[in-house]
N, CA, C, O and CB atoms as a CASP TS submission, in Angstrom:
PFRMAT TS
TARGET T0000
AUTHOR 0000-0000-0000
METHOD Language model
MODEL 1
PARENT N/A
ATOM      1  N   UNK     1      -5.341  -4.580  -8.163  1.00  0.00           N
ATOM      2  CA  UNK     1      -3.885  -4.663  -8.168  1.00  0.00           C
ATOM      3  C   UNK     1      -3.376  -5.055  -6.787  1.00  0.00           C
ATOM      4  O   UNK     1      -3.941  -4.619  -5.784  1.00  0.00           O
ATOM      5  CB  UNK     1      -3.264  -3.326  -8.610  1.00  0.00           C
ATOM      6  N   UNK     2      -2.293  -5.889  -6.708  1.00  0.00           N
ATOM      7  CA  UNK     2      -1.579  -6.118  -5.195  1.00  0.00           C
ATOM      8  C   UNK     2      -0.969  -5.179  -5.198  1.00  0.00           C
ATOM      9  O   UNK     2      -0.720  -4.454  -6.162  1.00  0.00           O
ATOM     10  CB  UNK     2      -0.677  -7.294  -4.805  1.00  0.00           C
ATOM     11  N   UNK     3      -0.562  -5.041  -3.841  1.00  0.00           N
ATOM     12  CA  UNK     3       0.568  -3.926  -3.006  1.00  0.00           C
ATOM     13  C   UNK     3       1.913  -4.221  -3.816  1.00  0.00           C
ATOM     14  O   UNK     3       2.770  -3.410  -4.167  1.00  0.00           O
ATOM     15  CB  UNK     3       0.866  -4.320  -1.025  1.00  0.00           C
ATOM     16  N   UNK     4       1.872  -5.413  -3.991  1.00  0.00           N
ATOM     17  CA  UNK     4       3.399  -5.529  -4.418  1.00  0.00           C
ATOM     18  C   UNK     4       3.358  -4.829  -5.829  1.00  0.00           C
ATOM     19  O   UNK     4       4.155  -3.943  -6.137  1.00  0.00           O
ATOM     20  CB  UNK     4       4.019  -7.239  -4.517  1.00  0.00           C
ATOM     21  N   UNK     5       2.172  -5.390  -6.827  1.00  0.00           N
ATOM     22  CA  UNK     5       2.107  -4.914  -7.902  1.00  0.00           C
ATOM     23  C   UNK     5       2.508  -3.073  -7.856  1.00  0.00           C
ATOM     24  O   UNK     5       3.429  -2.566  -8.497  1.00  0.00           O
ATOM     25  CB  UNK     5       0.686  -5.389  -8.357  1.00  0.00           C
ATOM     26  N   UNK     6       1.628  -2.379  -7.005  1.00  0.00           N
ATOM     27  CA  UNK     6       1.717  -1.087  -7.127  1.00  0.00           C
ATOM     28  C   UNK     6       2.901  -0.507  -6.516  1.00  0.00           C
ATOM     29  O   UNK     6       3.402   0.591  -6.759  1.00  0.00           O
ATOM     30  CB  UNK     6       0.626  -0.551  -6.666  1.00  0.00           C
ATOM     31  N   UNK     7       3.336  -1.521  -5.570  1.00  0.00           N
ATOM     32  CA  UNK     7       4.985  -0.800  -5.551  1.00  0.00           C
ATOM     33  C   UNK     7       5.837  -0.446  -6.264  1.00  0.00           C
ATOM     34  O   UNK     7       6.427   0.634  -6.254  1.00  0.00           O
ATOM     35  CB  UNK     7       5.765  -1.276  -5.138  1.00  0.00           C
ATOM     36  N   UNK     8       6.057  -1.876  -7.369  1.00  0.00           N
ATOM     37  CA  UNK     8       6.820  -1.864  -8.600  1.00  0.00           C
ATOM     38  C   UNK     8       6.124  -0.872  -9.168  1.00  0.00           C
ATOM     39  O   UNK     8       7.055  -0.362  -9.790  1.00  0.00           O
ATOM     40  CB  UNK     8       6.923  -3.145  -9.437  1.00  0.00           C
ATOM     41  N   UNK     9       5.273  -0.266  -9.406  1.00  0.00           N
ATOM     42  CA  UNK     9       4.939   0.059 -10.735  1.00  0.00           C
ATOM     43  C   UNK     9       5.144   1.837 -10.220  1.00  0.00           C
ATOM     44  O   UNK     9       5.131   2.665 -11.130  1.00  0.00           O
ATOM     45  CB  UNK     9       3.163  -0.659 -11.384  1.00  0.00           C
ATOM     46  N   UNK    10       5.300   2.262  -8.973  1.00  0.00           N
ATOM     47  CA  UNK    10       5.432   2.949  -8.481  1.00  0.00           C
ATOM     48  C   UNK    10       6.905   3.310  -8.000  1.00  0.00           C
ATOM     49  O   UNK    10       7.168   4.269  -7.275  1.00  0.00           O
ATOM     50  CB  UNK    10       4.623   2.759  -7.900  1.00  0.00           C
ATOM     51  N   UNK    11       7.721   2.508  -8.451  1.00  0.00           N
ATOM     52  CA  UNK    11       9.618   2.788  -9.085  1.00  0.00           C
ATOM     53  C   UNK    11       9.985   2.310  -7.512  1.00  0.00           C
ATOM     54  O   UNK    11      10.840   2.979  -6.933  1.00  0.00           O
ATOM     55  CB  UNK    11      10.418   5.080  -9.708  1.00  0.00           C
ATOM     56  N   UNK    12       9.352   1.147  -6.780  1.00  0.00           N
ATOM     57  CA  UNK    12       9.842   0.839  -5.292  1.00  0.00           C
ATOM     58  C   UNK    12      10.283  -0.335  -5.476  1.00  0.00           C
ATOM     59  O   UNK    12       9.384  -1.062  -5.054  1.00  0.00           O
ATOM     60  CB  UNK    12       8.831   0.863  -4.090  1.00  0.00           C
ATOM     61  N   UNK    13      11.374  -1.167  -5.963  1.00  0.00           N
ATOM     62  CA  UNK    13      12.037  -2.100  -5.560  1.00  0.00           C
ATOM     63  C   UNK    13      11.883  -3.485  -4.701  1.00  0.00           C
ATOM     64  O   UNK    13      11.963  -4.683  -4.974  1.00  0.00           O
ATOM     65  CB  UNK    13      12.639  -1.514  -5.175  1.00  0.00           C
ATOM     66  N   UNK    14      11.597  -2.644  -3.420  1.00  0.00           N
ATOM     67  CA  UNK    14      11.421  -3.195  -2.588  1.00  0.00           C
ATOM     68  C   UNK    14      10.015  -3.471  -1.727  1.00  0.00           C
ATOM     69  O   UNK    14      10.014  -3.084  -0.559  1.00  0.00           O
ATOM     70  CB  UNK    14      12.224  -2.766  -2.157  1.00  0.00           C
ATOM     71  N   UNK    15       8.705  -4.184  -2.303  1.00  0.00           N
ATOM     72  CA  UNK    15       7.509  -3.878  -1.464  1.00  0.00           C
ATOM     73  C   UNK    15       6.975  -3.358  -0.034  1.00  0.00           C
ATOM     74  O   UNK    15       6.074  -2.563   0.236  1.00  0.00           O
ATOM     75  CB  UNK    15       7.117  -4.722  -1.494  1.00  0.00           C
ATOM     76  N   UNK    16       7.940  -4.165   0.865  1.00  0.00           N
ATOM     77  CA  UNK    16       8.321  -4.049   2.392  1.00  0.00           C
ATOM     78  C   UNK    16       8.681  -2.475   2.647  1.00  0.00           C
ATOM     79  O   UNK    16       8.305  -2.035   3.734  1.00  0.00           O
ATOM     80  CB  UNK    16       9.726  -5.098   2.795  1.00  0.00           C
ATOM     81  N   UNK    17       9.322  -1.635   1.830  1.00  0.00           N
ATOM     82  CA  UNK    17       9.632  -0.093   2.033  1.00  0.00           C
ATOM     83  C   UNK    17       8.730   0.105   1.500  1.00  0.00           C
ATOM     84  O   UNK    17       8.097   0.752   2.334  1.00  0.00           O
ATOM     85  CB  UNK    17      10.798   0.686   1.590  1.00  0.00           C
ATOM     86  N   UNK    18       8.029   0.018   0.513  1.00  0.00           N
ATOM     87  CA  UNK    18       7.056   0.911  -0.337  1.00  0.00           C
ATOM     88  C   UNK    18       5.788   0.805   0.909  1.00  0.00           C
ATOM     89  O   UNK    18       4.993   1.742   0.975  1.00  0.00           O
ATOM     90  CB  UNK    18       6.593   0.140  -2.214  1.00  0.00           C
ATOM     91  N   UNK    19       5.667  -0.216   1.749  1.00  0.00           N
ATOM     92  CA  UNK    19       4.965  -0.385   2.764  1.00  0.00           C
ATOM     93  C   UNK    19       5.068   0.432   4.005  1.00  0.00           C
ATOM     94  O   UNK    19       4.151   1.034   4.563  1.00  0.00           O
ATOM     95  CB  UNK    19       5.116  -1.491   2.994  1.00  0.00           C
ATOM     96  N   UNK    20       5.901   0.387   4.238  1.00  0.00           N
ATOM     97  CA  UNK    20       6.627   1.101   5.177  1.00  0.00           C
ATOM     98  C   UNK    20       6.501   2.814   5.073  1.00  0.00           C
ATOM     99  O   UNK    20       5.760   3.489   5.787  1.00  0.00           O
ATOM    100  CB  UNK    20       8.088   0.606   4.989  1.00  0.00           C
ATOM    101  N   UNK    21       7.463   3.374   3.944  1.00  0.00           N
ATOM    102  CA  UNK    21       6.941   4.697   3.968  1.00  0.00           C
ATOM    103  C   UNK    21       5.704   4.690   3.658  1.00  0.00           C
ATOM    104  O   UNK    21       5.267   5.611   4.348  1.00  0.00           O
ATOM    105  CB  UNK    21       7.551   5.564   3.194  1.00  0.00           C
ATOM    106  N   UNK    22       4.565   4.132   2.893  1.00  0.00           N
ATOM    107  CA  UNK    22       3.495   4.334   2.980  1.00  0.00           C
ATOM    108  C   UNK    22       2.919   5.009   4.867  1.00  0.00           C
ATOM    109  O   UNK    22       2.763   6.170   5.243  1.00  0.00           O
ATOM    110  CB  UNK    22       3.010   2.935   2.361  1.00  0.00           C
ATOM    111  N   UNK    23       2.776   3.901   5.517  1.00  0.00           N
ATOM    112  CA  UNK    23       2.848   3.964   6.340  1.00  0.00           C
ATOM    113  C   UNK    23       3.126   5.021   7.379  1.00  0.00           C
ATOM    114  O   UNK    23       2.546   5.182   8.453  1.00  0.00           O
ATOM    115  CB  UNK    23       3.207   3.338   6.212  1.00  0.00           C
ATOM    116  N   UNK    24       4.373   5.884   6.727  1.00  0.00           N
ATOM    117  CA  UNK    24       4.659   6.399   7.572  1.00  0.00           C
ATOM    118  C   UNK    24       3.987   8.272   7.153  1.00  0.00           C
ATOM    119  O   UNK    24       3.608   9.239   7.814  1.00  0.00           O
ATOM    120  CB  UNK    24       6.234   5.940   7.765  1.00  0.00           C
ATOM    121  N   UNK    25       4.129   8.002   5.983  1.00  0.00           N
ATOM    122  CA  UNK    25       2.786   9.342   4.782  1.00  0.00           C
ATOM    123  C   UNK    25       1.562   9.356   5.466  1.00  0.00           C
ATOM    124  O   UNK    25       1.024  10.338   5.978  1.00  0.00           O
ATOM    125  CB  UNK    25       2.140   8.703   2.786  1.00  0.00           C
ATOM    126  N   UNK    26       1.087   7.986   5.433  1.00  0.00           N
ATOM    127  CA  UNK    26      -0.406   7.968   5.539  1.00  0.00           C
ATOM    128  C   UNK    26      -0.814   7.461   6.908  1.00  0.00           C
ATOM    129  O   UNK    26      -1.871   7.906   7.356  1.00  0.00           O
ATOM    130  CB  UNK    26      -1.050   7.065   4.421  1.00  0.00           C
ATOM    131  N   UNK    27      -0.377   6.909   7.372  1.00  0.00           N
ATOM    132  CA  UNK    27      -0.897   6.579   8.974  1.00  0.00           C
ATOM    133  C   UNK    27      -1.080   5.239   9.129  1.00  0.00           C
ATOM    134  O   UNK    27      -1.242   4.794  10.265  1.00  0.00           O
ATOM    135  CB  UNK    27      -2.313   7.240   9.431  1.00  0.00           C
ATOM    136  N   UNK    28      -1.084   4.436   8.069  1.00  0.00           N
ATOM    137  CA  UNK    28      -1.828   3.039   7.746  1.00  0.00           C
ATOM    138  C   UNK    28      -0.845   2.442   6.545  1.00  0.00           C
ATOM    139  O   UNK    28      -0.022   2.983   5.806  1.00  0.00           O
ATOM    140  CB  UNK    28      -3.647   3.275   7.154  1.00  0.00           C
ATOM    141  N   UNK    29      -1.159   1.528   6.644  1.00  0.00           N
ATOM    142  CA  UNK    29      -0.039   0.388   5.658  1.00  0.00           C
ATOM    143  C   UNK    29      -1.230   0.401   4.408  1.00  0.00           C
ATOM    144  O   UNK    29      -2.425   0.613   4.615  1.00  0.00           O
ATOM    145  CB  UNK    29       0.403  -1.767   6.557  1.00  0.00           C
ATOM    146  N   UNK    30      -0.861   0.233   3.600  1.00  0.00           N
ATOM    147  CA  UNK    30      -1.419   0.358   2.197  1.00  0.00           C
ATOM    148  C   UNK    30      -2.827  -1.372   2.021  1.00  0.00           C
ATOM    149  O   UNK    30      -3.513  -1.947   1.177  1.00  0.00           O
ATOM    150  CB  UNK    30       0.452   0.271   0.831  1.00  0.00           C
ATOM    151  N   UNK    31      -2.604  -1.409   2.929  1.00  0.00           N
ATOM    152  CA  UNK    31      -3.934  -2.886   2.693  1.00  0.00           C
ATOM    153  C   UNK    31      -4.544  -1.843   3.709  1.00  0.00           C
ATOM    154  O   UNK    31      -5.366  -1.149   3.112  1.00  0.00           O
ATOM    155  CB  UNK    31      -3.627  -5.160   3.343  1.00  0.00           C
ATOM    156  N   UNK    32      -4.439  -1.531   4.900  1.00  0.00           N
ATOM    157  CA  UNK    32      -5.226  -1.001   6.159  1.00  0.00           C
ATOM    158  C   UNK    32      -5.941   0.564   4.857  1.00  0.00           C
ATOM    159  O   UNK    32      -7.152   0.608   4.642  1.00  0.00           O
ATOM    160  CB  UNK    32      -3.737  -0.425   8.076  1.00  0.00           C
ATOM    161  N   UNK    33      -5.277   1.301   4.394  1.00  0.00           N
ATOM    162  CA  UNK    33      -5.894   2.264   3.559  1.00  0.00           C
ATOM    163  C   UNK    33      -7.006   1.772   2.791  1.00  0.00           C
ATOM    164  O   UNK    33      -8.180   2.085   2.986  1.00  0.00           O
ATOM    165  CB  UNK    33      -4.973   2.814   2.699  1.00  0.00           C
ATOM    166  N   UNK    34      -6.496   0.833   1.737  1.00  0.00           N
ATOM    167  CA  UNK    34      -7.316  -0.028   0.898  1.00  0.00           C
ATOM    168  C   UNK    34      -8.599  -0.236   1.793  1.00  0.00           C
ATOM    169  O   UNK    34      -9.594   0.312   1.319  1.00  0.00           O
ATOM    170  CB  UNK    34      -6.538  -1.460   0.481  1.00  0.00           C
ATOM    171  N   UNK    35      -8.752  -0.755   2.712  1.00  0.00           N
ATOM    172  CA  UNK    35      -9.898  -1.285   3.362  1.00  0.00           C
ATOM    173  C   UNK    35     -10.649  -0.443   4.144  1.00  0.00           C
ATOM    174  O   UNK    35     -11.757  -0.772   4.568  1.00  0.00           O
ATOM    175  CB  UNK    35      -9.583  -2.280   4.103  1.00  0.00           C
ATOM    176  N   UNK    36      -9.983   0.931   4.435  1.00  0.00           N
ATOM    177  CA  UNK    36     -11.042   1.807   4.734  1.00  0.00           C
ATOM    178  C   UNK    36     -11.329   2.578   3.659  1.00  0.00           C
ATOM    179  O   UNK    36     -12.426   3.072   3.921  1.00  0.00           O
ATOM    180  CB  UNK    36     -10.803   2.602   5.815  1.00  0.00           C
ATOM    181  N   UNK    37     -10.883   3.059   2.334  1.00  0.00           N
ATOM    182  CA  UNK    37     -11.698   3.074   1.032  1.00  0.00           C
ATOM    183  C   UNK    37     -12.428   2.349   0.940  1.00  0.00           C
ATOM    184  O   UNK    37     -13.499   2.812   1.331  1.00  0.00           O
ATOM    185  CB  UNK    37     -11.216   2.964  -0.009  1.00  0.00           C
ATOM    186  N   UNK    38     -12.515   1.312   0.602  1.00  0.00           N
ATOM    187  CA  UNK    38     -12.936   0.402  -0.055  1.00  0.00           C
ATOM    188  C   UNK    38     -14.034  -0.955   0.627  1.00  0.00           C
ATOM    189  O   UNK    38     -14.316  -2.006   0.051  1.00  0.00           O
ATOM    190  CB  UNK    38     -11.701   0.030  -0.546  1.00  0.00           C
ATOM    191  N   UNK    39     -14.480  -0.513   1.962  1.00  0.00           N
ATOM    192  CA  UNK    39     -14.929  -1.495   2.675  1.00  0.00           C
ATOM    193  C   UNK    39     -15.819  -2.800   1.907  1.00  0.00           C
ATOM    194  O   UNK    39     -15.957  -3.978   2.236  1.00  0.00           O
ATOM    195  CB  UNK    39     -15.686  -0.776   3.663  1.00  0.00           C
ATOM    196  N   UNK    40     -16.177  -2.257   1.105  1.00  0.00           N
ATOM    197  CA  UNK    40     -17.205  -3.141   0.528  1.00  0.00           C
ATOM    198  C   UNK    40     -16.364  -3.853  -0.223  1.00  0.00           C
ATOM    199  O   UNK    40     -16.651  -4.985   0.165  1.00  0.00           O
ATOM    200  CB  UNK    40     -18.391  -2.526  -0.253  1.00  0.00           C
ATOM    201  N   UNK    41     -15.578  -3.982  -0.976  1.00  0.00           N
ATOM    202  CA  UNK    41     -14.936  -4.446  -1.628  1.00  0.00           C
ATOM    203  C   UNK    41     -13.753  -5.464  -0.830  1.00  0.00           C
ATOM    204  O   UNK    41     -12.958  -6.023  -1.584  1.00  0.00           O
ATOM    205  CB  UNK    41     -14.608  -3.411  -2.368  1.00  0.00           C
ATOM    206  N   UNK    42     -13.650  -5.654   0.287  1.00  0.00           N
ATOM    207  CA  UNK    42     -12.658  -6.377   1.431  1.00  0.00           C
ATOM    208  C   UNK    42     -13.391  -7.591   1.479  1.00  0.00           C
ATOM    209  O   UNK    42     -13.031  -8.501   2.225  1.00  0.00           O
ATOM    210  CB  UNK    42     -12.487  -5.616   3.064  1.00  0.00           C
TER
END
């Protein structure tokens, strides 16, 4: 799924905020998370 995809689907409007507070929850922007899950898969 894209970021954008899971924003919307996650009631965020706006991807750029859904990025953002991510960000500000988790420490990392939602691709930077993704890729330290997921290294192998990058």
């Amino acid at each position: 799924l894209s970021i954008t995809s899971i924003a919307y689907d996650t009631g965020f409007n706006d991807p750029g905020y859904f990025s953002r507070v991510f960000k500000q929850e988790f420490g990392a922007t939602p691709q930077e998370w993704r890729e330290l899950q997921e290294p192998e898969l990058v």
